[in-house]
KOLNU-616091 format. One record per atom (N, C-alpha, C): residue in three letters; atom name; residue number from 0; x, y, z. Coordinates in nm, 2 decimals. Example, Ala and Ser with C-alpha at 12.3 -4.5 7.8 and 13.67 -1.06 7.14 Angstrom:
BEGIN
site type: ALA; atom: N; seq: 0; x: 1.32; y: -0.57; z: 0.78 $
site type: ALA; atom: CA; seq: 0; x: 1.23; y: -0.45; z: 0.78 $
site type: ALA; atom: C; seq: 0; x: 1.32; y: -0.33; z: 0.78 $
site type: SER; atom: N; seq: 1; x: 1.28; y: -0.22; z: 0.71 $
site type: SER; atom: CA; seq: 1; x: 1.37; y: -0.11; z: 0.71 $
site type: SER; atom: C; seq: 1; x: 1.29; y: 0.00; z: 0.79 $
This chain:
BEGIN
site type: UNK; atom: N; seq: 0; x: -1.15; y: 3.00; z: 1.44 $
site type: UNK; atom: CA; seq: 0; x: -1.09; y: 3.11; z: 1.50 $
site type: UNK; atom: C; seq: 0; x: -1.12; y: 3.11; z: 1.65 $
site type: UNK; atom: N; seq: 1; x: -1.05; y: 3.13; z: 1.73 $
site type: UNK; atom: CA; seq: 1; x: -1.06; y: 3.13; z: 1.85 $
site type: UNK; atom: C; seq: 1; x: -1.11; y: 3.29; z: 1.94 $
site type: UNK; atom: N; seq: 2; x: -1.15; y: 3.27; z: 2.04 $
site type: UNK; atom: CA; seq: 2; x: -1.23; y: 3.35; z: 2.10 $
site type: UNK; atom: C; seq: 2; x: -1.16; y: 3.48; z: 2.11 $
site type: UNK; atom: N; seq: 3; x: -1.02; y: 3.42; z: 2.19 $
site type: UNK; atom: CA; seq: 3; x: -0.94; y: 3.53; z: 2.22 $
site type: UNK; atom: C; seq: 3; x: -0.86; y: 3.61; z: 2.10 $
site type: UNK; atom: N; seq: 4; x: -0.85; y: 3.54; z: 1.98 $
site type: UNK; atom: CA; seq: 4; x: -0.83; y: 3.62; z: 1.86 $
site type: UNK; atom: C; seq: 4; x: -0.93; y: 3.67; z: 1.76 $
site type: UNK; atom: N; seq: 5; x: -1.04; y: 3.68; z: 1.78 $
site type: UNK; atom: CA; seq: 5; x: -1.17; y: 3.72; z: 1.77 $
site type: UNK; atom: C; seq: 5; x: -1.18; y: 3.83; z: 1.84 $
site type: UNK; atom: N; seq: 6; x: -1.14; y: 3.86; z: 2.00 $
site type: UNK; atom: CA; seq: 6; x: -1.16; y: 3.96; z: 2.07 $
site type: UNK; atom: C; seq: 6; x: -0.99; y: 4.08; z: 2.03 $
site type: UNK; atom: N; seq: 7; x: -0.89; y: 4.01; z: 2.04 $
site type: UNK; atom: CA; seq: 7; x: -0.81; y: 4.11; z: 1.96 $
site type: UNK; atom: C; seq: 7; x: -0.85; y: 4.16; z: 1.83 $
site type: UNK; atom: N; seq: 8; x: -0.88; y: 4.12; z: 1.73 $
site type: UNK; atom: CA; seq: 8; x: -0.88; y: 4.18; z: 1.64 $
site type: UNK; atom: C; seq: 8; x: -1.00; y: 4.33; z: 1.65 $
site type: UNK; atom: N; seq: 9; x: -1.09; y: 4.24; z: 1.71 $
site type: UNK; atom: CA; seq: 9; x: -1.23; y: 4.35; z: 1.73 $
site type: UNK; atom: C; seq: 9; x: -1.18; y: 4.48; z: 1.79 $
site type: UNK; atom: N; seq: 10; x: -1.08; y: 4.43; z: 1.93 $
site type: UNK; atom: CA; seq: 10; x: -1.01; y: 4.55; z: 2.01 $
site type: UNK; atom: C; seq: 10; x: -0.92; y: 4.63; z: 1.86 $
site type: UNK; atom: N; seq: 11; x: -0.85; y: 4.57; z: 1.82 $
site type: UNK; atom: CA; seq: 11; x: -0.77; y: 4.63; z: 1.70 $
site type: UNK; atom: C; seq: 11; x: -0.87; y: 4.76; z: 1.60 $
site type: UNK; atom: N; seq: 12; x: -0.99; y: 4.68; z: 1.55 $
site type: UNK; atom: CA; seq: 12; x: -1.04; y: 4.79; z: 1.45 $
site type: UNK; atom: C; seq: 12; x: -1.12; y: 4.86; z: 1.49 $
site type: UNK; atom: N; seq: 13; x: -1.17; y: 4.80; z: 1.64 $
site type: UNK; atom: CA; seq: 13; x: -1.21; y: 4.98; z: 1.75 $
site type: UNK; atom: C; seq: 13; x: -1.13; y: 5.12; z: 1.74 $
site type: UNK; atom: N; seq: 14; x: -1.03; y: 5.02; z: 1.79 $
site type: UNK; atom: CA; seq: 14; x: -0.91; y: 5.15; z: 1.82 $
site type: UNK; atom: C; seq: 14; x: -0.88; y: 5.21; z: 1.69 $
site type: UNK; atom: N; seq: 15; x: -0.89; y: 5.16; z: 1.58 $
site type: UNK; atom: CA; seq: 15; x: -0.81; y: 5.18; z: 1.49 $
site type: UNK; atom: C; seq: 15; x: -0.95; y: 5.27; z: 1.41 $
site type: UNK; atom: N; seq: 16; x: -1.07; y: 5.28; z: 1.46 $
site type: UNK; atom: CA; seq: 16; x: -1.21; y: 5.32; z: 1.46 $
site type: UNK; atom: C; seq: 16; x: -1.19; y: 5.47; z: 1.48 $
site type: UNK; atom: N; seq: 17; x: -1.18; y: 5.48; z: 1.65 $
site type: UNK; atom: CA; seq: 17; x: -1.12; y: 5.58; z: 1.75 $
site type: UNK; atom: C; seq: 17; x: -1.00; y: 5.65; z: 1.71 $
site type: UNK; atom: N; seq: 18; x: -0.93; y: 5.62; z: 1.63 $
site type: UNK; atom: CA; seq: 18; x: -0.79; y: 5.69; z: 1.59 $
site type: UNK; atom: C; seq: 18; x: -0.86; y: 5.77; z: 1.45 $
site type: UNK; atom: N; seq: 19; x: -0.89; y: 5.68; z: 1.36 $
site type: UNK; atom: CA; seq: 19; x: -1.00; y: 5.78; z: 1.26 $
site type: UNK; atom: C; seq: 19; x: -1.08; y: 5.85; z: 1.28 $
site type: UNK; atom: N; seq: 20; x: -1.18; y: 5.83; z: 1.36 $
site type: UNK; atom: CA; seq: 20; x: -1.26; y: 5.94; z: 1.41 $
site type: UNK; atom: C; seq: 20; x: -1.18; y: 6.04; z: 1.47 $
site type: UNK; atom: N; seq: 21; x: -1.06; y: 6.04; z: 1.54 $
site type: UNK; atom: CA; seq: 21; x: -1.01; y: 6.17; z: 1.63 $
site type: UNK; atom: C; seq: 21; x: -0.96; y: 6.27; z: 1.48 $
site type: UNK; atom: N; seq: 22; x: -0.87; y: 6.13; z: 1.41 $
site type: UNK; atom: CA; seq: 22; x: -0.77; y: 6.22; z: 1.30 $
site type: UNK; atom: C; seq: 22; x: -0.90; y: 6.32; z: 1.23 $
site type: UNK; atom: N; seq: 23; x: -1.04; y: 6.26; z: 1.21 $
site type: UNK; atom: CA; seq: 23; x: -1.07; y: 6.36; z: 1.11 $
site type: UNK; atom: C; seq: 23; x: -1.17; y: 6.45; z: 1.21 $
site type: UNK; atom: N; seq: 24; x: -1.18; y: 6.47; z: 1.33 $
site type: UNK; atom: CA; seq: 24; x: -1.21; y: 6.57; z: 1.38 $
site type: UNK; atom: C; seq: 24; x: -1.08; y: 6.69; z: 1.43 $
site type: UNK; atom: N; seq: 25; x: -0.98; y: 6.63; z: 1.42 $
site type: UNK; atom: CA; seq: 25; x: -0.90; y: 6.69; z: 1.47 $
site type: UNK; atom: C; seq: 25; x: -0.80; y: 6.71; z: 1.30 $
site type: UNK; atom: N; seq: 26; x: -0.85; y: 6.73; z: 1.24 $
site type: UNK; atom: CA; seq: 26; x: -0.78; y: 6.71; z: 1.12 $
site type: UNK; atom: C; seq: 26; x: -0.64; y: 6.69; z: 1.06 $
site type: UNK; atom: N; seq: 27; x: -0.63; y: 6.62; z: 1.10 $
site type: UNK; atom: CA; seq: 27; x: -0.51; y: 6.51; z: 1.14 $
site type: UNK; atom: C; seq: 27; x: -0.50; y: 6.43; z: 1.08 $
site type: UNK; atom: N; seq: 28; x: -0.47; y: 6.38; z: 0.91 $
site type: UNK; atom: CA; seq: 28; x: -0.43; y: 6.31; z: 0.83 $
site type: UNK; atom: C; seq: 28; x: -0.38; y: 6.22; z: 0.85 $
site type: UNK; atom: N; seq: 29; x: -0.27; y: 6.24; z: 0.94 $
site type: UNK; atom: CA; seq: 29; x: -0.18; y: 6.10; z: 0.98 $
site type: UNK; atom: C; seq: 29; x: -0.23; y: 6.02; z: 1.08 $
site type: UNK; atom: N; seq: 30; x: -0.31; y: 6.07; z: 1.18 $
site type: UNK; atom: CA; seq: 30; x: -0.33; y: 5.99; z: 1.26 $
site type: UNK; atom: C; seq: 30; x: -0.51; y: 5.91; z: 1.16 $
site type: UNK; atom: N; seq: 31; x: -0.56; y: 6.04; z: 1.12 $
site type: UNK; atom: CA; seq: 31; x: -0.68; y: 5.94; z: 1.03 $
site type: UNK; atom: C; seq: 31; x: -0.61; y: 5.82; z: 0.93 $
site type: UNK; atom: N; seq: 32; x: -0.56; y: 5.82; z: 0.87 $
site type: UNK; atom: CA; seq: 32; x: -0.49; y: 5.74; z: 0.79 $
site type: UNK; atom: C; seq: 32; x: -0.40; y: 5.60; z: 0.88 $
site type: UNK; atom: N; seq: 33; x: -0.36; y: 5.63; z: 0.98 $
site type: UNK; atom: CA; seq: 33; x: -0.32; y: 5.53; z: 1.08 $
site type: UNK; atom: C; seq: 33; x: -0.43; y: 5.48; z: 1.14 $
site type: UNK; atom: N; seq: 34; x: -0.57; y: 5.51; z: 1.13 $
site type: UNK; atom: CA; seq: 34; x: -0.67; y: 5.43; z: 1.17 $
site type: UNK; atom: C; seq: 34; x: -0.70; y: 5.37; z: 1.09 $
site type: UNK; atom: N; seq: 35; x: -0.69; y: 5.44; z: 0.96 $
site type: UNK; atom: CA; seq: 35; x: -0.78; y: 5.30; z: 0.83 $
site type: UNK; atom: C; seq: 35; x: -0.68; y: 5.19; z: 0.84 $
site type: UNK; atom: N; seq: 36; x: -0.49; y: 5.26; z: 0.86 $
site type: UNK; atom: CA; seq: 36; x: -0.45; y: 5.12; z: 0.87 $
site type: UNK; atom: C; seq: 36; x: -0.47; y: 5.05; z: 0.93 $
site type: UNK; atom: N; seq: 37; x: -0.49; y: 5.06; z: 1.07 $
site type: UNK; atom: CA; seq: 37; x: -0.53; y: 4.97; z: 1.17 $
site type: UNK; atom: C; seq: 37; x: -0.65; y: 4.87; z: 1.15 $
site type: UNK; atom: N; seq: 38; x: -0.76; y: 4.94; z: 1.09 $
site type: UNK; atom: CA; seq: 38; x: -0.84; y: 4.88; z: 1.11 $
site type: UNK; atom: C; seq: 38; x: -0.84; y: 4.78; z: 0.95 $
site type: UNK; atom: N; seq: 39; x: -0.74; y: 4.81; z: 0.86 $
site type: UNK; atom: CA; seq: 39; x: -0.74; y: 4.70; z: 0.78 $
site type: UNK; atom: C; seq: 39; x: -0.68; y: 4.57; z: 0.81 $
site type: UNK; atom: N; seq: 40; x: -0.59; y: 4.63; z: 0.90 $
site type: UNK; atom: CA; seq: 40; x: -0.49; y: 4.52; z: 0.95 $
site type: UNK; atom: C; seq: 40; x: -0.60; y: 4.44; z: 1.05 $
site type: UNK; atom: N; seq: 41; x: -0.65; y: 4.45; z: 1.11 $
site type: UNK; atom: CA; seq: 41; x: -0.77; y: 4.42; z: 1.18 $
site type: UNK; atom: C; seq: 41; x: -0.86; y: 4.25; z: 1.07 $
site type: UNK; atom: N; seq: 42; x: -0.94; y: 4.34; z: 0.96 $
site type: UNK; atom: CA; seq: 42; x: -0.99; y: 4.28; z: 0.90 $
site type: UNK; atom: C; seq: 42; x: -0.92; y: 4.16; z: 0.83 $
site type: UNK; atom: N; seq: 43; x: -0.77; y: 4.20; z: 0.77 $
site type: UNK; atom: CA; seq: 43; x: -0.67; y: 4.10; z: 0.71 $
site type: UNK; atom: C; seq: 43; x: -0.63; y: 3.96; z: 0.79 $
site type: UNK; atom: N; seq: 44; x: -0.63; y: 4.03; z: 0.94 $
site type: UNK; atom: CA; seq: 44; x: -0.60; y: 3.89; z: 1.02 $
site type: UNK; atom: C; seq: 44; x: -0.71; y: 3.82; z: 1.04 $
site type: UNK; atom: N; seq: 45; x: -0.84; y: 3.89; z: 1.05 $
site type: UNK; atom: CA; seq: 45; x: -1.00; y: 3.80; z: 1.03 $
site type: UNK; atom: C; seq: 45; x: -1.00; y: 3.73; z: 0.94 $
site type: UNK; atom: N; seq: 46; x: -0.90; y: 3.76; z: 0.85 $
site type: UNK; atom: CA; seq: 46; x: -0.98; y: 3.65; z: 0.67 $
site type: UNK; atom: C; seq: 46; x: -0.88; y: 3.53; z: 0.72 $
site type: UNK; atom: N; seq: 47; x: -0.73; y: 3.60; z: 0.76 $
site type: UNK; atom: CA; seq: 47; x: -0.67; y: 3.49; z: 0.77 $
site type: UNK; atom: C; seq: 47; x: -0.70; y: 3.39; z: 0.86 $
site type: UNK; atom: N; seq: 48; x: -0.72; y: 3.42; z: 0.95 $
site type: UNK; atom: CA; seq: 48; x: -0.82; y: 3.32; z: 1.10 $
site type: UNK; atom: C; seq: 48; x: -0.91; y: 3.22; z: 1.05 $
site type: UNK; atom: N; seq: 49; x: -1.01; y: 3.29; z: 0.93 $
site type: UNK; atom: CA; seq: 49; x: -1.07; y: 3.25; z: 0.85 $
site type: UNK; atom: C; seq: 49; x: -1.01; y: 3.18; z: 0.81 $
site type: UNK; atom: N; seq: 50; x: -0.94; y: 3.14; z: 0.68 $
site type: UNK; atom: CA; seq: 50; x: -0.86; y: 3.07; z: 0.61 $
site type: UNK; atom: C; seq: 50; x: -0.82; y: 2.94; z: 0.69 $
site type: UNK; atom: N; seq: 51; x: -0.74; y: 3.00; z: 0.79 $
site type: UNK; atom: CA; seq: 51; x: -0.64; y: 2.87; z: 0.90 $
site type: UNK; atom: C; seq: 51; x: -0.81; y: 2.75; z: 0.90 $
site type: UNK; atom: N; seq: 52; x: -0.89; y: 2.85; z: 0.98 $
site type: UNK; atom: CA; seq: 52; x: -1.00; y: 2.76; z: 0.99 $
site type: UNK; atom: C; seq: 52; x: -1.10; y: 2.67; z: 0.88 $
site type: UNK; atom: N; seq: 53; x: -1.08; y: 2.76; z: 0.78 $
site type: UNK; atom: CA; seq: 53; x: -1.13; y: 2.65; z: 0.70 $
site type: UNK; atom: C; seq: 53; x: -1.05; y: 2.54; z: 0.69 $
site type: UNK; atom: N; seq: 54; x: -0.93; y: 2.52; z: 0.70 $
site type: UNK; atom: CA; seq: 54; x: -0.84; y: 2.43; z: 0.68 $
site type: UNK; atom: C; seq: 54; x: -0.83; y: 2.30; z: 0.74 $
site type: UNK; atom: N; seq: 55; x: -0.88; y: 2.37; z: 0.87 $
site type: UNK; atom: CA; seq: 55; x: -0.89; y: 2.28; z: 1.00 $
site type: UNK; atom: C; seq: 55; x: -1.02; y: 2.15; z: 0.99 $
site type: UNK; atom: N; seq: 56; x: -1.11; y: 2.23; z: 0.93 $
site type: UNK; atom: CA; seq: 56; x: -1.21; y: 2.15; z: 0.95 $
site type: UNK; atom: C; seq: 56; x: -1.25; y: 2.06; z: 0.81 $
């Protein structure tokens, strides 16, 4: 996995961190729930990065 898709993704499930945290202080369902998505989507492209790379090597 390369550096710079290593650093997106990380940027990804911050933000997507930061969007959960607001939704459930601000009690805001949709935007909390748009953070877990985020940040799954986050973790899914890590396995897959993962994956590509095991392949590689």
């Amino acid at each position: 996995m390369s550096t710079v898709d290593k650093a997106k993704n990380k940027a990804e499930k911050v933000a997507g961190q930061a969007k959960e945290t607001f939704g459930e202080a601000a009690g805001d369902r949709g935007k909390r729930d748009e953070g877990r998505t985020d940040k799954v989507k986050s973790d899914l492209k890590d396995a897959g990065e993962k994956v590509k790379d095991a392949f590689r090597h």
